[in-house]
N, C-alpha and C positions, 0 to 999 in steps of 0.2 A: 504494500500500500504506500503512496505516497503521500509527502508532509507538507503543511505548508504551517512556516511558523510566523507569527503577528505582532509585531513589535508595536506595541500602542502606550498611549499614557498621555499628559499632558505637555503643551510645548514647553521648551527650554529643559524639561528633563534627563534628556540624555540619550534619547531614541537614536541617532544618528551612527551614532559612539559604538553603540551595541550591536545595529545592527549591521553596522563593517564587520566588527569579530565571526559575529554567527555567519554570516556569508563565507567569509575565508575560513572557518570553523568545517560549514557543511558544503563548501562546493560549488556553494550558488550565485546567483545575480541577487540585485537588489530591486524589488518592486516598489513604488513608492504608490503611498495612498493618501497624499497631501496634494487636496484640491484645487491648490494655489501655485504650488512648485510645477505645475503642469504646463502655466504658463510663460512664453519667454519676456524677458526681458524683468522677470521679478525677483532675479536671484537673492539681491541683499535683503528685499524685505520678506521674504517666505523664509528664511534663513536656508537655501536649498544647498543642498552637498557642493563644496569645491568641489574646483577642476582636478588635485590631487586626491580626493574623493572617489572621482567620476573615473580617475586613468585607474582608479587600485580595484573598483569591484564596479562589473555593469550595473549600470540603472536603467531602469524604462519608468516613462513617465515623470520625466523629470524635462522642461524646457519643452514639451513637445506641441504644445498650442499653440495659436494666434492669440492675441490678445480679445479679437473677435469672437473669436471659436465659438459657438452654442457649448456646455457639455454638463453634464450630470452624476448622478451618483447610476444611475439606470445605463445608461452609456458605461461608465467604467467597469458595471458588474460584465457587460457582454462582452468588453475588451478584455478584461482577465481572464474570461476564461477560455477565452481566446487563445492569449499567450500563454499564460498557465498550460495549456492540454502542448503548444508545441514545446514548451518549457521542459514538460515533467517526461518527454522524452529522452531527455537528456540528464535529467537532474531529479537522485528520489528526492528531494527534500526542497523548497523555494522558501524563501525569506519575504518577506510583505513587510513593512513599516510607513507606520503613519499617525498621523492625530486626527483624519477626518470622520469624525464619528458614520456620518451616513455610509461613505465608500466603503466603511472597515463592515458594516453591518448587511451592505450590498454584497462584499464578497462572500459573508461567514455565515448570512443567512439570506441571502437573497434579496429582489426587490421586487412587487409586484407589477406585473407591465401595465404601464400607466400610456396610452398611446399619445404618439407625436402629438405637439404643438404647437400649429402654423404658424409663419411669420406674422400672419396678420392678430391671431388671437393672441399673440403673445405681447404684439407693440400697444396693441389695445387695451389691455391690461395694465400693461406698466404705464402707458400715457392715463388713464383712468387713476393710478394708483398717486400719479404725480399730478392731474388736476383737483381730482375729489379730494384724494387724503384716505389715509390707511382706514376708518371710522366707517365712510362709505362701504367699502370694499368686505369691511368686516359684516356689516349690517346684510350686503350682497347675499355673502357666505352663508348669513344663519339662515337665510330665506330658501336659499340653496340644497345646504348641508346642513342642518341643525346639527345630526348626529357630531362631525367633525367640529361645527361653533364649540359644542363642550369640551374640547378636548385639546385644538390647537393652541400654542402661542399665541395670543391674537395680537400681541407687541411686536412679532418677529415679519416684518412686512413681508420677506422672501419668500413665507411661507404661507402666507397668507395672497399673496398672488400669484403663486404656485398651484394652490388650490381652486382660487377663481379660474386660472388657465383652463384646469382639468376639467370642471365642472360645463365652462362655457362651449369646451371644445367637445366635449361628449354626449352633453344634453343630462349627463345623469349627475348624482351626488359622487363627491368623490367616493366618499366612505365607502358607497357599494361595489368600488373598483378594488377594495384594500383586503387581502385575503390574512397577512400576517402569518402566513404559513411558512413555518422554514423550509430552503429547500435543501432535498440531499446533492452532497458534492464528493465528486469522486477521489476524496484525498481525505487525509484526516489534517485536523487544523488544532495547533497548538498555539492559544493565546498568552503572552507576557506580557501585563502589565510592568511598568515601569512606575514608580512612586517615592518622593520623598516628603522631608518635614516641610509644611507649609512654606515657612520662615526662608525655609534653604532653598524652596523653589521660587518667589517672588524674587528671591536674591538674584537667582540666577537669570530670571526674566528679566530683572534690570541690569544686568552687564550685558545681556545679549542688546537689548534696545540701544546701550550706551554704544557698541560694538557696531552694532550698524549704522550710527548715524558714522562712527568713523571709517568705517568699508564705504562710506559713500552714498548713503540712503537719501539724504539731501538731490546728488545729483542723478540720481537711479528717478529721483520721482520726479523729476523736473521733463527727463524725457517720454515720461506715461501722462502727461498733464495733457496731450488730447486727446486721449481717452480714457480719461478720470470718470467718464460716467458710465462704461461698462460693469456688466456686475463681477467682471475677474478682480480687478481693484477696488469693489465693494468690502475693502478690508483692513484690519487692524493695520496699523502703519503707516498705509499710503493715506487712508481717512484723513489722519490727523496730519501727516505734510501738508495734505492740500491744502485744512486750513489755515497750516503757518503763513503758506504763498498767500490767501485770500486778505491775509492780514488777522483773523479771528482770533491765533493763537499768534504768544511770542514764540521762537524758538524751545525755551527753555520749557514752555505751556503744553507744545506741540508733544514735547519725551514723553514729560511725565502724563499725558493724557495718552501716550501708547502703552509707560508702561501701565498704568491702570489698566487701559483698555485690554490687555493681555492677561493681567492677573483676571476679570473675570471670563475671559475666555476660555482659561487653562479651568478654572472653578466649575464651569461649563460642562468642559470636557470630563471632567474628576465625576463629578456627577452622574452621566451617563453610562461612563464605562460600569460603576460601580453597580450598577443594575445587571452586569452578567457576571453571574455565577462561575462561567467561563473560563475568566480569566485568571492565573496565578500570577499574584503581583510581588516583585522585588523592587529591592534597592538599585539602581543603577549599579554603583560597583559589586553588586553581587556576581561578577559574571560567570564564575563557576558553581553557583548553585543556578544557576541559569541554564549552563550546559547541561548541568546533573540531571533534571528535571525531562528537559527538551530530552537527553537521550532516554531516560528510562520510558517516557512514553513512545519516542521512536523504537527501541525494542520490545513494548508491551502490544 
């Protein structure tokens, strides 16, 4: 049988770190499931693997976007397993790392086929979401979808025109699209969480922000300023440059409302994972009880 192991946990924890080892450990490439490093030209602010990274262990899915691209978590599950099946030709065991909750959950449980969303339902949507206002949209939804009203984020606009999308585009409620069925996959999948002390993880989140303004995030975001309004830079870091440039924040206003902005992202993340069962979580430098583990289920 073959393996696929999940390197997950919150950013700035150390995922990166670990999963070069385990790759040069089992053999393998590095799959990335971070739905931001997908696109180019965002390397400093996704914090995505150096070029010394990139030359020591393959990556896929790393730079391989337009900034335009359409892409999803539904799109990534059929492309994994995609390369996965030509992958596991070659290799018993693949490596997967990443923080995107949705992707990690696309590949380890599936997604249910939600069908295409035209160009036209889609610009109408978000032109709706940006004249009326999120309040609208919400109101649309319960009329809609009640079942989904009680349940969604109603704060999380992505998700909430997400839903209108489905809805408008299919005639039906979303909810009765959503089956929540796991599916079977033809590998076994060993999750590792990744987890430290709060205290040591905000820390770490702010040397990394501090780290990227000096890698050049300043001028990284200067050349995505036109197309700041796509939703691939709908994200922690470049948000908050744009305001600096708009004049909203100072510089120094700009950091500290990333790093915030990242502590609750990673809180976010912490969150979610913590609902599977799944996962066995360590210490980052744990990495021989990391091995220990990953192997005795590989021989179990």
């Amino acid at each position: 049988m073959k393996n696929l192991i999940v390197i997950l946990g919150p950013t700035s924890v150390g995922k990166t770190d670990l999963s070069i080892k385990c790759a040069e450990r089992y053999g393998s490439p590095i799959i990335s499931c971070d739905s931001r490093q997908m696109y180019k030209g965002m390397c400093i602010g996704t914090a995505a693997p150096n070029n010394d990274l990139l030359r020591r262990v393959k990556h896929y899915f790393i730079g391989n976007l337009e900034l335009t691209d359409y892409y999803s978590a539904a799109i990534f599950e059929e492309e994994f397993m995609t390369l996965s099946s030509s992958l596991f030709k070659k290799h018993d065991t693949l490596v997967m790392c990443g923080g995107s909750m949705m992707y990690i959950d696309a590949v380890c449980k599936g997604i249910d086929e939600i069908p295409t969303i035209t160009d036209e339902v889609r610009a109408k949507a978000v032109n709706d979401f940006n004249e009326l206002g999120l309040d609208a949209l919400c109101e649309e939804l319960k009329l809609r979808d009640p079942e989904l009203y009680k349940t969604i984020d109603l704060k999380n606009h992505k998700r909430v025109v997400h839903a209108i999308e489905v809805c408008r585009q299919t005639g039906k409620p979303f909810s009765d699209l959503r089956t929540n069925s796991k599916k079977k996959r033809p590998f076994n999948i060993i999750k590792i969480g990744l987890n430290i002390e709060r205290e040591l993880l905000f820390e770490r989140i702010s040397k990394r922000t501090e780290q990227m303004i000096a890698d050049g995030l300043i001028e990284e975001s200067k050349s995505l300023l036109p197309f700041r309004n796509l939703n691939s830079l709908n994200t922690v870091g470049y948000k908050e440059i744009f305001a600096y440039f708009d004049g909203i924040f100072t510089l120094d206003e700009a950091i500290e409302k990333i790093k915030r902005n990242t502590r609750v992202y990673a809180k976010k993340q912490l969150t979610w994972f913590k609902r599977d069962k799944e996962i066995a979580w360590f210490n980052p430098t744990d990495t021989e009880a990391v091995f220990e583990h990953i192997d005795m289920l590989i021989r179990n």
